[in-house]
VEXZAZA-174770 format. One record per atom (N, C-alpha, C): x, y, z. Coordinates in steps of 0.2 Angstrom, whole numbers, plus 2048, in hexadecimal, padded with zeros to 3 digits. Layout:
REM residues N
XYZ
...
This chain:
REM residues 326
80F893836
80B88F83A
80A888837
80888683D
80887C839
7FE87A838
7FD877831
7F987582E
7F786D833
7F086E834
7EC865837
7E9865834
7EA85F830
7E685C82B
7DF85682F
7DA856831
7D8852835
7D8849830
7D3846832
7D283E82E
7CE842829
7C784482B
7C1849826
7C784C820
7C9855822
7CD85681B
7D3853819
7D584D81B
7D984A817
7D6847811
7CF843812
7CA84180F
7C684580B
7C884980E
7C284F807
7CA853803
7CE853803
7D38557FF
7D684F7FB
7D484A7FD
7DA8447F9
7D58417F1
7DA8417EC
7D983F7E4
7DE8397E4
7DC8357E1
7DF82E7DE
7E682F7DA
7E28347D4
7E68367CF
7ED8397D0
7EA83D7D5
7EF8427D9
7F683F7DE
7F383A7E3
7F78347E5
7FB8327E1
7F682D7D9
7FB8297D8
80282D7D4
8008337D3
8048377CE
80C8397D4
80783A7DA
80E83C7DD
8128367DF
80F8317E0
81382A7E2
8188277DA
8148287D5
8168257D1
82082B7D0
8208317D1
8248377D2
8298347D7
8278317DC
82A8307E2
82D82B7E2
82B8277E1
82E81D7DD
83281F7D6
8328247D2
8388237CC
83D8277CD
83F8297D5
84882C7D7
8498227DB
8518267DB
85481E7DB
85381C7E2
8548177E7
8518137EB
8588187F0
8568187F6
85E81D7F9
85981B801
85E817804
85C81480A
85E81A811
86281E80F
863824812
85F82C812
85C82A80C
85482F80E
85182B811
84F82480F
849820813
84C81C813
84C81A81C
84E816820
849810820
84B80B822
846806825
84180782A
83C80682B
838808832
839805837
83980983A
83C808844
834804848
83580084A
82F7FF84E
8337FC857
82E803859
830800862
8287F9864
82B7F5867
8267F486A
8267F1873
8217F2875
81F7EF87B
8187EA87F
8177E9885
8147E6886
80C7E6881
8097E487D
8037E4879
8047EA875
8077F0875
8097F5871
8107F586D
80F7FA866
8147F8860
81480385F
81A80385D
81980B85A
81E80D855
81C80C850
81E80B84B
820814847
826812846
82A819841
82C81983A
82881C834
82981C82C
82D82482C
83382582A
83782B82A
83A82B823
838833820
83C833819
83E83A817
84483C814
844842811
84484180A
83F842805
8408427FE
8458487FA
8498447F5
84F8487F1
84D84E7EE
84584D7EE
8438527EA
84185C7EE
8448587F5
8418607F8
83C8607FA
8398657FC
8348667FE
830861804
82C860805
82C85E80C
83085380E
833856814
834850817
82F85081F
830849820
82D848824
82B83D829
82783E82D
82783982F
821836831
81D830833
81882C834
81982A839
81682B83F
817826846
80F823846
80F81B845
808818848
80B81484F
804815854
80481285A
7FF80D85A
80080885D
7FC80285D
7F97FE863
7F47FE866
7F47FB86C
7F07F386B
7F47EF86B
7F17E7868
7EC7E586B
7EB7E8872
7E57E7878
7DF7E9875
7E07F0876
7DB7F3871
7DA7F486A
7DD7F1869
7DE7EF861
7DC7F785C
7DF7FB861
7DE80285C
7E7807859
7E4808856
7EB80C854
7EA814851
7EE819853
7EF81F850
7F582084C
7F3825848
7F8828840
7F982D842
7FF82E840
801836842
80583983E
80483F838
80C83F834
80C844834
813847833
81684D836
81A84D831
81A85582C
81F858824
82185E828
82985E827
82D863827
830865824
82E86D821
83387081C
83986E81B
83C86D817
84686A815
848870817
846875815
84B87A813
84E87F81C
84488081F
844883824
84487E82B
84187682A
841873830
83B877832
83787A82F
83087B832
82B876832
827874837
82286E838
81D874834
81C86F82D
81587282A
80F87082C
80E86A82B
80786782A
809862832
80285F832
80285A837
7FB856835
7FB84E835
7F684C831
7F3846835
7ED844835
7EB83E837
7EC83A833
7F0835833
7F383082D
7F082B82C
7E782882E
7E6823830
7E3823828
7E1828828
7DE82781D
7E3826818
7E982C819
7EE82C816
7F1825816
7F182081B
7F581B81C
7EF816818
7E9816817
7E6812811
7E7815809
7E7819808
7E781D805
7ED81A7FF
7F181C805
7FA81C7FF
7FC8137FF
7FA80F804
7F880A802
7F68077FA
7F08087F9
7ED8077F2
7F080A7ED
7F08127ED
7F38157EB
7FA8127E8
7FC8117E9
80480B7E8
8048087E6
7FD8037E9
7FC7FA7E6
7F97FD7DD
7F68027DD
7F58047D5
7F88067D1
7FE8087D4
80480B7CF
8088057D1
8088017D3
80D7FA7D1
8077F57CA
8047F57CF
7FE7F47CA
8007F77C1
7FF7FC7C0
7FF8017BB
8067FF7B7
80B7FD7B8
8107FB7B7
8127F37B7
80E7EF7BA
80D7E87BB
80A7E67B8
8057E57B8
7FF7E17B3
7FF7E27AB
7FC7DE7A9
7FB7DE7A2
7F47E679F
7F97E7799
7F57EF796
7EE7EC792
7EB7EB797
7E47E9795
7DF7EA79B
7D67EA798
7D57EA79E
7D37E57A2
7D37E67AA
7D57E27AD
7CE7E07B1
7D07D77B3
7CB7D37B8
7CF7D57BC
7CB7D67C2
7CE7D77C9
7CB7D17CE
7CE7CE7D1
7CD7CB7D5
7CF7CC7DF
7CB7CC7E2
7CC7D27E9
7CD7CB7ED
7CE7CB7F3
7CE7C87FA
7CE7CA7FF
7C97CD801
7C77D1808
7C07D6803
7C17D8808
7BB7DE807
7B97E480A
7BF7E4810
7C17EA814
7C07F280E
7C27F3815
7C57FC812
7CA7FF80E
7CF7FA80F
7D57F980B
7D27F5802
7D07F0802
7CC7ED7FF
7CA7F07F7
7C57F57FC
7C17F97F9
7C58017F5
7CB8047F8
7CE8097F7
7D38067F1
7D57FE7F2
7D97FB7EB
7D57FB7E5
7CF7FB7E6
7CA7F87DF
7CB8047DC
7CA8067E3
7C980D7DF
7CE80F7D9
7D380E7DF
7DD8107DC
7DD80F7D7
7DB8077D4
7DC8047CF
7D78087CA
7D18077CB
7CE80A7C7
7CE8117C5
7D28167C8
7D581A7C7
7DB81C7C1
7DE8167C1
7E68147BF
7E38107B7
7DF80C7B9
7DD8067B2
7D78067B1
7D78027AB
7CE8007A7
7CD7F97AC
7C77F97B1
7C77F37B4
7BF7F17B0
7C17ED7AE
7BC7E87AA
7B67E37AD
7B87E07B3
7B57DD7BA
7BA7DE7C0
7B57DB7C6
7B87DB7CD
7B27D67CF
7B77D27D1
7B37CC7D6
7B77CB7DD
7B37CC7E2
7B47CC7EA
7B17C57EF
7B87C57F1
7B87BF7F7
7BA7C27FE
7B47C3802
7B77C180A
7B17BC80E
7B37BB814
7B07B3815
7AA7B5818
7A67BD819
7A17C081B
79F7C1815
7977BE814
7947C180E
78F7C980D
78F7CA816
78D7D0814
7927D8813
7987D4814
79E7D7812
79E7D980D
79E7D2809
79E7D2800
79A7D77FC
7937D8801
78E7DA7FE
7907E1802
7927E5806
7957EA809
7997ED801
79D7E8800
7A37EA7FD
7A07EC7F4
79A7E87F4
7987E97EC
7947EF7EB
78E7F37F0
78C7F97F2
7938007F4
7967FE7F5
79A8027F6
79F8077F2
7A08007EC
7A38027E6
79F8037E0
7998017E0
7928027DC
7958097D6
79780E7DA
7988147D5
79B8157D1
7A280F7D1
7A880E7CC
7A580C7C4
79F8087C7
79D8067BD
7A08007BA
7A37FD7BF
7A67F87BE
7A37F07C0
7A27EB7BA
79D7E77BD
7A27E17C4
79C7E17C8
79F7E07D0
79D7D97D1
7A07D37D3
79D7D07D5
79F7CC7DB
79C7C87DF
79E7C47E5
79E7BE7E6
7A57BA7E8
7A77B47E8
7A67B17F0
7A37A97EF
7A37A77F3
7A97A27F5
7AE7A47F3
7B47A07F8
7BA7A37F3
7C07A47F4
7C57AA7F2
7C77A67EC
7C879D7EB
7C879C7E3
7C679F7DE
7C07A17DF
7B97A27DC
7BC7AA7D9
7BF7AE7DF
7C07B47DF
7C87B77DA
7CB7B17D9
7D27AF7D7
7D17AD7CD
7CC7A87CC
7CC7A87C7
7CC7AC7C4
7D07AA7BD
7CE7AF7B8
7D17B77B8
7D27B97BF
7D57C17BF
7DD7C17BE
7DC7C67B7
7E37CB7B6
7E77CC7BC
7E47CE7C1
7E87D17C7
7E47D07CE
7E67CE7D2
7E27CB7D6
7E57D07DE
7E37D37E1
7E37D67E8
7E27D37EE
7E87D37F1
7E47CE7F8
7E67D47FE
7E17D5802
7E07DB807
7DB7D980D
7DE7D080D
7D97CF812
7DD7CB819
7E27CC81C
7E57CA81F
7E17C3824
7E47BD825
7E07BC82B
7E37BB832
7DD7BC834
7DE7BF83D
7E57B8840
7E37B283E
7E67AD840
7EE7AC83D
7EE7AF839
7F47B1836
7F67AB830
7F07A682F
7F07A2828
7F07A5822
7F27A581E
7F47A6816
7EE7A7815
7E97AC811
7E57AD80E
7E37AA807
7EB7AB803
7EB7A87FB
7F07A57FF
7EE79E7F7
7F17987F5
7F679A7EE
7FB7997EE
7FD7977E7
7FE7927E2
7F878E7E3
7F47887E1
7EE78D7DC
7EB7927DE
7E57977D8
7E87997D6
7EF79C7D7
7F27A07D2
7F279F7CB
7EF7A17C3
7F179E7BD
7F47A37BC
7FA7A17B6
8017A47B2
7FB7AC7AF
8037B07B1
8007B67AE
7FF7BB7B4
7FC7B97B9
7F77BC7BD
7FC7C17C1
7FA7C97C4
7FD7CC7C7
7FC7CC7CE
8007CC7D4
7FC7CB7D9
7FD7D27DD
7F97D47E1
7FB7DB7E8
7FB7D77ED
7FF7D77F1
7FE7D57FA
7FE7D87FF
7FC7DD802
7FD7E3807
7FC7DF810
7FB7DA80E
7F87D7815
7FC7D681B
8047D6817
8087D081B
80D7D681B
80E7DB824
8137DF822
8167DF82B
8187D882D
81B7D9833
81D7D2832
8227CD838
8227C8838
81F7C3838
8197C583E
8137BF83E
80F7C083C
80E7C3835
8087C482F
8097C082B
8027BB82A
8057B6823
7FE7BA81D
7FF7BA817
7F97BA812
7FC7B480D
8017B3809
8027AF806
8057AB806
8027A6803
80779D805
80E79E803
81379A806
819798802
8187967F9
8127937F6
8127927F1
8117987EC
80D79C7ED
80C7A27EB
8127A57E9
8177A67EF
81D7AC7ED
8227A67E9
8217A07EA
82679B7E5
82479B7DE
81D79E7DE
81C79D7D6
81B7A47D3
81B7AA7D6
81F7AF7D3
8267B07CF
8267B47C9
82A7B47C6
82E7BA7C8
82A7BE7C9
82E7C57CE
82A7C77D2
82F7CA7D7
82B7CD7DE
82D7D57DF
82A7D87DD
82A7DE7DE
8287E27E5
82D7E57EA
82B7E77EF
82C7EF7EF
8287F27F4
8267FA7F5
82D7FC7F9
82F7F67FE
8367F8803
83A7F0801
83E7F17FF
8427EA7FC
8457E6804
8467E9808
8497E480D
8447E5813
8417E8813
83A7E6819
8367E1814
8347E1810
8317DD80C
8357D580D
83B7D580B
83F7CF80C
8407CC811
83E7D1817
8437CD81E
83E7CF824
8397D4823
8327D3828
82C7D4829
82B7CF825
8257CC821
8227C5821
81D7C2824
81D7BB825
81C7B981F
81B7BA81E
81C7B5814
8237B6813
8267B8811
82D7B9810
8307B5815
8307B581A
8347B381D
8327A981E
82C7A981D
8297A381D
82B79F815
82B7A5810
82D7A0808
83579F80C
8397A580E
8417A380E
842799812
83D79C817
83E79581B
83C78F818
837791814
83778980D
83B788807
84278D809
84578D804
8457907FF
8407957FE
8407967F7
84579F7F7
84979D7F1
84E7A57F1
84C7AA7EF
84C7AF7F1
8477B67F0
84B7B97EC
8537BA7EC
8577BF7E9
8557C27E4
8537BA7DE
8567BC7D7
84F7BF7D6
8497BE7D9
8437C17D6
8427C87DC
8427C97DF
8427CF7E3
8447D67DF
83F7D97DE
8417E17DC
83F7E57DF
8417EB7DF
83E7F27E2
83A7F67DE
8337F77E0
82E7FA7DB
8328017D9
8338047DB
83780B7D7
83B8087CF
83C8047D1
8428007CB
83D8017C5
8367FE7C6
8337FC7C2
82E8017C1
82B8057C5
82A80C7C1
82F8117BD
8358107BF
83A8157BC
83C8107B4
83B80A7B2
83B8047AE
8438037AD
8448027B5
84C7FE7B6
84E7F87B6
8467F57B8
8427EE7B8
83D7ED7B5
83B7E77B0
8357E87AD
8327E27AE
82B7DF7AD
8297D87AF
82D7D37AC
82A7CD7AE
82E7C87AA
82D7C77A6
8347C479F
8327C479A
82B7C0797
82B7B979D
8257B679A
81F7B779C
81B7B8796
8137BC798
8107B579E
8127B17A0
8107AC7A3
8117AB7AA
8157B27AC
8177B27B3
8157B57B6
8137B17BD
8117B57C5
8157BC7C5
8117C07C7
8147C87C9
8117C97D1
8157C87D5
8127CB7D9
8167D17DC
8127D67DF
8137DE7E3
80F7DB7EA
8167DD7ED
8177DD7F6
8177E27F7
8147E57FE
8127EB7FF
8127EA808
8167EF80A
8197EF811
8177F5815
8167FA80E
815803812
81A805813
81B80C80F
821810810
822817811
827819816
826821814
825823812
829821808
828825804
822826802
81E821803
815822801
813826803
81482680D
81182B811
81083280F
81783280F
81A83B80E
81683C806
816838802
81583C7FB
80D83D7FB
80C8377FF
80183A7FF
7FF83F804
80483E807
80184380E
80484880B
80A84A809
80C852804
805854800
8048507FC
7FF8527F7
7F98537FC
7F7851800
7F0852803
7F1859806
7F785D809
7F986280C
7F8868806
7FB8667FF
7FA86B7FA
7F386B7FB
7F18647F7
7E98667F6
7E38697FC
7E586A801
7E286D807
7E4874807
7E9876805
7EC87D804
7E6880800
7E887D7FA
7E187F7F2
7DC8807F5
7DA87B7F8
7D387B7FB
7D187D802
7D4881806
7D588680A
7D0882810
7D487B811
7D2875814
7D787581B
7D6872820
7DC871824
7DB87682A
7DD875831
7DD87A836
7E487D839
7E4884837
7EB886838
7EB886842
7F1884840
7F188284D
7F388784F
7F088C853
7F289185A
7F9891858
7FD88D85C
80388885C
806886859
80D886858
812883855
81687F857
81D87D855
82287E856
828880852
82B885854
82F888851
837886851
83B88584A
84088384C
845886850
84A882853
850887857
857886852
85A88A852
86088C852
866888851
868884850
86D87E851
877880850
């Protein structure tokens, strides 16, 4: 029988530790563009349907992510779907809309975790969403965070965003303009996309050293960071190495000011597996590009399926579908 995870038990079954553990599992087998493909996106008049497809080396379940998107109504659905390797049996079926913040963060921690300096850390945020708020957890999961200072252009957001996290224990504070929120942090997260598609960060605040996240810029006409930003990176760390490089409106807006991406371009696997490691000079930009990937999908949504097993969570369906014969 097939397992429905709803958005609720995803949410009462899902651990941090648990994620970054399988992510981090998942990112040290070698990059193979033939279990994970690039993602397929149809689109049409004001709608987009986007497909993340992977079978992991490791066995055990394969599977896919279909998000639908309607621009008019500016809503979208998650949907993921793990099938046995062995028997092709449809196990689980999942609302991916948590799962999809989730392994998100989850990711930018574990690049994090492997990126940033072994100290602990100022964090510097831009945005103050829901995403925002789920990268300060990850991290803090993952590292000792020492401060977090938060920038979005709503101050009741800011102040949303400092009650919300209140239980971390970590001292919180609220910036009135994103330099403010830039200074001075080890690692700086930006997760606040803007609607008009101007560059969020400057690479003008950027100081030597600092690591950066950018999750915001994951289609063509998505911009979060200047051309200055990704020229004064010394490495670029990406989740998908060639959607990262080819569609992305930051990337494809640095290529257009000339700047070459080859020599600094890596694949986070590389650098959790320590194929790649920072730059030698402690004085370099590091920034982790973040596009969203099957592999993420399938490895947080597999774990949220065990841990809903365990915990006897989850609605087994009337209905199946059973495999045929071939």
């Amino acid at each position: 029988m097939t397992t429905f995870l709803t958005d609720t038990d995803v949410r009462a079954v899902f651990d941090w530790h648990s994620a970054i553990a399988a992510l981090r599992t998942a990112y040290s087998d070698p990059a193979d563009a033939i279990r994970f493909p690039s993602r397929a996106v149809a689109r049409g008049d004001g709608v987009w349907l986007r497909t993340l497809s992977g079978v992991p080396a490791t066995g055990g379940l394969m599977g896919a992510k279909l998000i639908a998107a309607s621009i008019v109504s500016r809503r979208a659905t998650y949907l993921i779907a793990l099938f046995d390797q062995e028997t092709a049996e449809l196990v689980a079926l999942l609302d991916g809309n948590a799962v999809t913040g989730f392994r998100t963060a989850a990711t930018s921690a574990l690049a994090a975790d492997v990126l940033a300096p072994a100290r602990p850390l100022r964090v510097g945020v831009i945005g103050s969403g829901f995403e925002a708020q789920h990268h300060v957890r990850a991290l803090a999961a993952t590292r000792e965070l020492s401060a977090v200072t938060v920038f979005s252009p709503d101050p009741a957001s800011r102040a949303r965003f400092l009650e919300r996290l209140a239980d971390l224990q970590v001292a919180l504070t609220a910036a009135d303009c994103a330099p403010a929120a830039v200074a001075g942090a080890d690692l700086l997260v930006c997760a606040a996309r803007s609607r008009d598609e101007q560059p969020v960060l400057r690479g003008a605040w950027l100081e030597p050293g600092m690591t950066v996240i950018s999750i915001g810029s994951t289609l063509p006409e998505q911009r979060e960071l200047d051309t200055d930003a990704i020229a004064r990176a010394g490495l670029i760390v990406a989740d998908q190495m060639d959607e990262v490089a080819h569609d992305t409106g930051d990337m494809i807006a640095a290529k257009q000011a000339g700047i070459v991406l080859a020599d600094k371009l890596t694949w986070l696997g590389d650098v959790v597996a320590a194929r790649v490691t920072r730059p030698p000079s402690p004085s370099a930009v590091v920034l982790y590009k973040s596009v969203g990937a099957a592999l993420q999908d399938l490895a947080v949504a597999a774990m949220c399926v065990r841990r809903a097993a365990e915990q006897h969570l989850g609605t087994m369906l009337p209905v199946s579908i059973s495999p045929v014969r071939k």
